[in-house]
N, C-alpha and C positions, 0 to 999 in steps of 0.2 A: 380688611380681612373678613371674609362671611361664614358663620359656622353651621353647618351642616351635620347629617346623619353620619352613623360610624362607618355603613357600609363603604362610600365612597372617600371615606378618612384616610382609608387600609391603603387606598392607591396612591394618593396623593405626598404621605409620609415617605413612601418608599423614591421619590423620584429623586433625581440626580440633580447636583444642584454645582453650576461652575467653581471651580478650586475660586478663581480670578476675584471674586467677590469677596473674597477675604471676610475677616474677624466681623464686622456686620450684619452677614449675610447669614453667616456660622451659625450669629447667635438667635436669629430670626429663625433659620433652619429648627435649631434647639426646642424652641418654643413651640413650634410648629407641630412638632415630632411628639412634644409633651401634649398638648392642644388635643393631636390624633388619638392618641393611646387613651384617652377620655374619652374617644368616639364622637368626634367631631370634626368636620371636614373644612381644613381650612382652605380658605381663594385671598391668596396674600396681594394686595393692592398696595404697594409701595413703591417709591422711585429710591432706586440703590446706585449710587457712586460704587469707585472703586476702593480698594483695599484699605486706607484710613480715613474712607468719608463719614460723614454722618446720615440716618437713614431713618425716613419718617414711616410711621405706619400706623393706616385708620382701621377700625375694626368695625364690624358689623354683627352683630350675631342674630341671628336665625334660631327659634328655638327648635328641636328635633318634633317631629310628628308627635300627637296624642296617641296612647292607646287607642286600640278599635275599638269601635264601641259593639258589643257582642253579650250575649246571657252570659259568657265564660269567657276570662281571658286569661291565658296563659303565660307568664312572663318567665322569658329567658334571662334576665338579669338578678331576678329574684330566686337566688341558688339554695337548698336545704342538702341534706345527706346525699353521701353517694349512696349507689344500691349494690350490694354483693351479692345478691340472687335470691331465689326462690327454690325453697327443696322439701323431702320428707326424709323418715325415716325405714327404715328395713330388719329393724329389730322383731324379733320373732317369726319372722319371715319365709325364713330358707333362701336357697337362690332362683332368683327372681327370672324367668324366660328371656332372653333376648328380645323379644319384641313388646315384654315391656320397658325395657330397659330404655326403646327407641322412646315406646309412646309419652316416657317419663323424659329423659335427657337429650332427645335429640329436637330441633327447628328443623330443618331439612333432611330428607331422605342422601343426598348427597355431601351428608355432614361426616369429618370423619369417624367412622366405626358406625356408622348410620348403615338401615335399610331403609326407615319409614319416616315420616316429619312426625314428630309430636311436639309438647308442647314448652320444651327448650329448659325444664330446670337445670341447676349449677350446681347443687350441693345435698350429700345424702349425710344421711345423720344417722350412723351404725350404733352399736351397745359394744362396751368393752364388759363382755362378762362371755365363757365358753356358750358356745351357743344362740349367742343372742344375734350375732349377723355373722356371715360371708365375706370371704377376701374378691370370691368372685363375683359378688356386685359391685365391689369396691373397685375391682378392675375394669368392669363393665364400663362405669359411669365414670373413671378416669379416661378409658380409651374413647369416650363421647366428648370431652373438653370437659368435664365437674370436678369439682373437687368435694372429699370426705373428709368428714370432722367424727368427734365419738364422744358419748356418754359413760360415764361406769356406772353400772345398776349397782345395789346390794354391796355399797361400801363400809365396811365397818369403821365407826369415826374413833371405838377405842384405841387406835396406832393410826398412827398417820403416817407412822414411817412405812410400815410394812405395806398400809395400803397404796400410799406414793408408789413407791417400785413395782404392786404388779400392774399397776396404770401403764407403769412406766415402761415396765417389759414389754409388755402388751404390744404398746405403740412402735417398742424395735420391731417388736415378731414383724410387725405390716409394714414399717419403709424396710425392712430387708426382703419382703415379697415384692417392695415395686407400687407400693401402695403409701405415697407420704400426707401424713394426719393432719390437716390446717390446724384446727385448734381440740382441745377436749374441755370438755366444762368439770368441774369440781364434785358432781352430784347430780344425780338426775330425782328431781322434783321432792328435796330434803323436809318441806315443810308436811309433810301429807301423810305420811309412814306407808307412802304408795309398796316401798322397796325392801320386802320382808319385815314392815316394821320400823323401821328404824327412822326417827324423829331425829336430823342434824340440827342443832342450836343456828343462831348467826355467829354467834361464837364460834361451832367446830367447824361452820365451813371458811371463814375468814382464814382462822390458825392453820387448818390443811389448804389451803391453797397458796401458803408461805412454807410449805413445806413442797409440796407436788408444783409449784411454777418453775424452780429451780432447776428439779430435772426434766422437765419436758422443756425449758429453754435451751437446754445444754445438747438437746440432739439435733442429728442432721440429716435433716432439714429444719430449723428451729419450730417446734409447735408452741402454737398459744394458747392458753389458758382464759376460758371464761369463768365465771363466775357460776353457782349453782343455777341448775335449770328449777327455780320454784315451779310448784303444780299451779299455785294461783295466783293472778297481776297484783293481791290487796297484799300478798306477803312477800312483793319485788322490793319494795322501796327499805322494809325493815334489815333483808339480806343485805341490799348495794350498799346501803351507808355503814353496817358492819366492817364491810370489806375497806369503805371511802377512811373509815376510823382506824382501820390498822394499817399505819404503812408498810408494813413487809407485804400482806395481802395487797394492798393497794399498789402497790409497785409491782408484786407478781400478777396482776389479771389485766390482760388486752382487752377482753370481752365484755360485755353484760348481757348477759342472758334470762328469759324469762320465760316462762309455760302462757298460751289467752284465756287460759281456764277460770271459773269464777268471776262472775263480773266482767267479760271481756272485753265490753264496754270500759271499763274504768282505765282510763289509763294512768302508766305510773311515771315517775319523774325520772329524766335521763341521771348519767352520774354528776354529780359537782361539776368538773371538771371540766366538762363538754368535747372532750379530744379522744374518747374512744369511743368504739362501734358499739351496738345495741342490736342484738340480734331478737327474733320473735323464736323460737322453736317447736313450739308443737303445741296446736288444737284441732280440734273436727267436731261438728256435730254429732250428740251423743244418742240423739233422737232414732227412731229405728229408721230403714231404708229408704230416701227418698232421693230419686233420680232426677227430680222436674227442675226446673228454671226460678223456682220459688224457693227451693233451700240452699239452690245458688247462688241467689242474689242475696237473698233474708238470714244467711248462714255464712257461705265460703265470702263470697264479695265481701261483704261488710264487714268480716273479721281484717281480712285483710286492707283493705282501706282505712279500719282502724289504726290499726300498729304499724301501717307504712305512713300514709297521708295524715292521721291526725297526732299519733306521737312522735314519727320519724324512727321508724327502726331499719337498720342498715338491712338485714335479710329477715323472709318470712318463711316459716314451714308450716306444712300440713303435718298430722299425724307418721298415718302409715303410707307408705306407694300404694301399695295392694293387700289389701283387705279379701279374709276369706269369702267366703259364699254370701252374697246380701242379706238373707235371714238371720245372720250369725252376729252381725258385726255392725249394724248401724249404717252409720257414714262414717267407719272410722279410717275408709282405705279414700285415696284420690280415684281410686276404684275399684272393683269386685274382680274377684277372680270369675264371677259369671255374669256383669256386666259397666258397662260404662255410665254414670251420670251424667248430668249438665256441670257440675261444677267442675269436673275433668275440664272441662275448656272455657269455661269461666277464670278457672287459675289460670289458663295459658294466655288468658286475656292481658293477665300482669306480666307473668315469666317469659313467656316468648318474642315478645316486645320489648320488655325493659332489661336491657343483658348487663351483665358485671359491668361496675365502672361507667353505668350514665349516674345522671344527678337530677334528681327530683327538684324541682320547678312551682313555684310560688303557681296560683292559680283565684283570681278574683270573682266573685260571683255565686249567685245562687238562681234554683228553680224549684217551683210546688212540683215534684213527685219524681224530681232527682235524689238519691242519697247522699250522693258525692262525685266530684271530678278530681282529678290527680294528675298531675303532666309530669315529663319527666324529658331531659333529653341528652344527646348524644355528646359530650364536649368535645368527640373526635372528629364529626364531623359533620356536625347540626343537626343528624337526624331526631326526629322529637315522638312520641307518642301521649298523646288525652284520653284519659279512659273514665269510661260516665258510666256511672249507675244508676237503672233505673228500676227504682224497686219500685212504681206505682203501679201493677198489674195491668198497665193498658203501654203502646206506642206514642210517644210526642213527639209530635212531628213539629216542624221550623224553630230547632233549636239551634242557635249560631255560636261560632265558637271563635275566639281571636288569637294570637300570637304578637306577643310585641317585644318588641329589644330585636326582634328578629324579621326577616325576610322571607317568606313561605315559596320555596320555587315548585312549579307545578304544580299538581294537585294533591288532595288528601285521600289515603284510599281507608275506609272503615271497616275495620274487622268485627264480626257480630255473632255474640252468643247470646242464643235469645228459645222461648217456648215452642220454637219446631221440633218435629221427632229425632230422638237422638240417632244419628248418622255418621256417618266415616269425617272427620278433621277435614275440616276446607267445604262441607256439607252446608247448605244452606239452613244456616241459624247455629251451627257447629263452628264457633271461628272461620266464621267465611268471610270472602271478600265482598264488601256489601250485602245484602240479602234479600232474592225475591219476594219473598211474601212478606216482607213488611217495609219494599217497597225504597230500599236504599239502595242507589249502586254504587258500585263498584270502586268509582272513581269523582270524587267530590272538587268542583272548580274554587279555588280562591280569589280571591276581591278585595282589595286593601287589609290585605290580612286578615280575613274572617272568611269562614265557609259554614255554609248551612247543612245540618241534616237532621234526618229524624231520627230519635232515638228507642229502640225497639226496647220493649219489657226484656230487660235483661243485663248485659255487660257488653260496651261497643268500646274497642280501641281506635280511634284515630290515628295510623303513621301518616309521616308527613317529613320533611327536609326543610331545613334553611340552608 
């Protein structure tokens, strides 16, 4: 028997094997089957009698292929979190135009409730407080395939009961509009007295989230409960163990949630536990208006390759969708109501790529004047994306990248957002397909599993297939 890669494993298991061979052959079959499912392909060299004979069998094994040898390797067998998406919020907002609604939640112009392709987020992140958001973006970005979760701003922690219920109310008013809530967190940013003031202990938010998990379990469609949205990552870990310390909190939150604020750099420890999600919520640069490729990479990039690739957190948000007027607001929007940035497709470099339900991917290797690489890929049906930062102010060119555990069929095509003038989506150096002027096309050949390319000052996604 010679053992082999998994690919040809998958055929070999599945074949038919005569009744007539009886209890020997059975149990040769058995092993065989056990063998494959290890990803190993067996070629069974044996001489078999019939139905109570005896039956010898030599073995050989073959070790499976080395990794590629490449600057980056990606390995498909090295699994980390699943991903729930990428989103903002709409609080303070009003309702939001239809076309940004596209440029925000829709990948294809022919998606449904599409007119335009933008850059593919899942998930909007509303205020439960009069005012603070719309049912009609809620419905927008539901009729795009997203799903809403909510905040309560300005919760008084003196009653927990009476605050519980208008949470609670809240969330009927919107599944009886047709709008059903995934989860609500506890508190929006308790450590900071961001929300009239008011300074929630770890204490009050533990005991109220033992109080408000209960009825937001109990409705229909059941919502989940995270944990409070801290303002800053240095006062995650003080809130989550609060909550880890009181079993009624700890039994009532699915979530954990946290603000990139302060240090976003630092990252903080998941829960005890390691069996629930970890969401990111909301940062932006605070800095005044910068639309270039440099606060893209050295700001939006890096925050997020933080909190996805180096802590593992199941979803990431941006602040605001849209931000008022540039002058006004920073970078606090994914964009301006009077113009577009680079980081608008920078983010879509992650979110339009990596949809609900792939699973991020182990990733070996480094480069001088790379930040980071991140893989992530499809378990439905192998599609994969690597996405490389390259914050050194210049193009590096023959950068090679590998795939192993896997099979790369046909080629890899590069998406690239990089320092050309901002332009319409799919624009060269706008989430395009390869990019003239810095000299990558479109369509990149593979070779035992590696393909070569250059990587433009900017954020380049590799798709690709196994």
């Amino acid at each position: 028997m010679t053992l082999m890669n998994a690919e040809r494993a998958e055929a070999i298991s599945t074949r038919t094997w005569p009744t007539a061979r009886g209890a020997a052959s059975q149990s040769l079959l058995r092993a065989g089957i056990a063998f494959a499912a290890a990803g190993l392909l067996l070629v069974l060299n044996c001489d078999l009698a019939y139905a109570n004979a005896s039956a010898s069998l030599s073995v050989n094994v073959v070790p499976s292929g080395s990794p590629p040898t490449a600057n980056f390797v990606a390995n498909f067998n090295d699994v980390h979190q699943v991903i729930d998406g990428f989103g903002g919020s709409d609080a303070f907002s009003g309702p939001l135009p239809n076309n940004v609604l596209d440029q925000m939640y829709c990948v294809n112009a022919t998606d449904p409730g599409c007119a335009q392709a933008g850059i593919g987020l899942t998930l909007l992140r509303q205020g439960i407080d009069p005012g603070l958001s719309v049912q009609a973006n809620a419905l927008g970005v539901i009729a795009r395939g997203g799903k809403v979760w909510a905040t309560p701003w300005y919760v008084d922690p003196s009653n927990y009961g009476s605050s519980a219920q208008a949470i609670t109310n809240w969330v009927s008013a919107q599944i009886a509009a047709g709008i059903p809530i995934h989860t609500v967190s506890t508190q929006n940013e308790p450590d900071c007295g961001c929300n009239g003031g008011v300074v929630w202990s770890t204490g009050d938010t533990a005991a109220f989230a033992g109080v408000l998990g209960p009825k937001l379990h109990s409705l229909s469609p059941r919502v989940n409960l995270s944990s409070p949205e801290v303002g800053g990552v240095y006062a995650y870990p003080n809130y989550a163990a609060a909550i880890e310390a009181d079993p009624t909190a700890n039994a009532q939150t699915d979530i954990f949630t946290f603000h990139q604020y302060s240090s976003p750099d630092v990252i903080p420890q998941v829960p005890a536990d390691g069996t629930r999600r970890v969401w990111e919520d909301e940062i932006y640069d605070s800095s005044t208006w910068d639309p270039s490729i440099a606060m893209a990479v050295n700001g939006t990039s890096k925050f997020i390759y933080d909190a996805v690739a180096t802590f593992g957190v199941n979803a990431w948000h941006y602040w605001w969708l849209m931000e008022g007027s540039m002058a006004d607001f920073g970078n606090a929007g994914i964009i301006a109501t009077d113009g577009v940035p680079k980081h608008y497709f920078a983010i879509g470099n992650w979110s339009r790529y990596v949809r609900p339900g792939w699973l991020r991917i182990g990733v070996s290797g480094s480069l001088s004047g790379l930040y980071g690489v991140a893989a992530f890929k499809n378990p439905s049906n192998g599609a994969f994306a690597i996405i490389a930062i390259n914050n050194s102010g210049s193009d590096i060119q023959n950068v090679t990248f590998g795939v192993s555990g896997a099979s790369v069929k046909g080629s890899v095509t590069p998406y690239v957002t990089s320092g050309t003038p901002i332009g319409a989506l799919g624009s060269d150096g706008n989430l395009s397909a390869g990019s003239a002027s810095s000299n990558v096309p479109a369509s990149l050949p593979v070779s035992g599993g590696v393909f070569t390319s250059t990587v433009p000052y900017g954020v380049t996604t590799f798709v690709g297939q196994n």
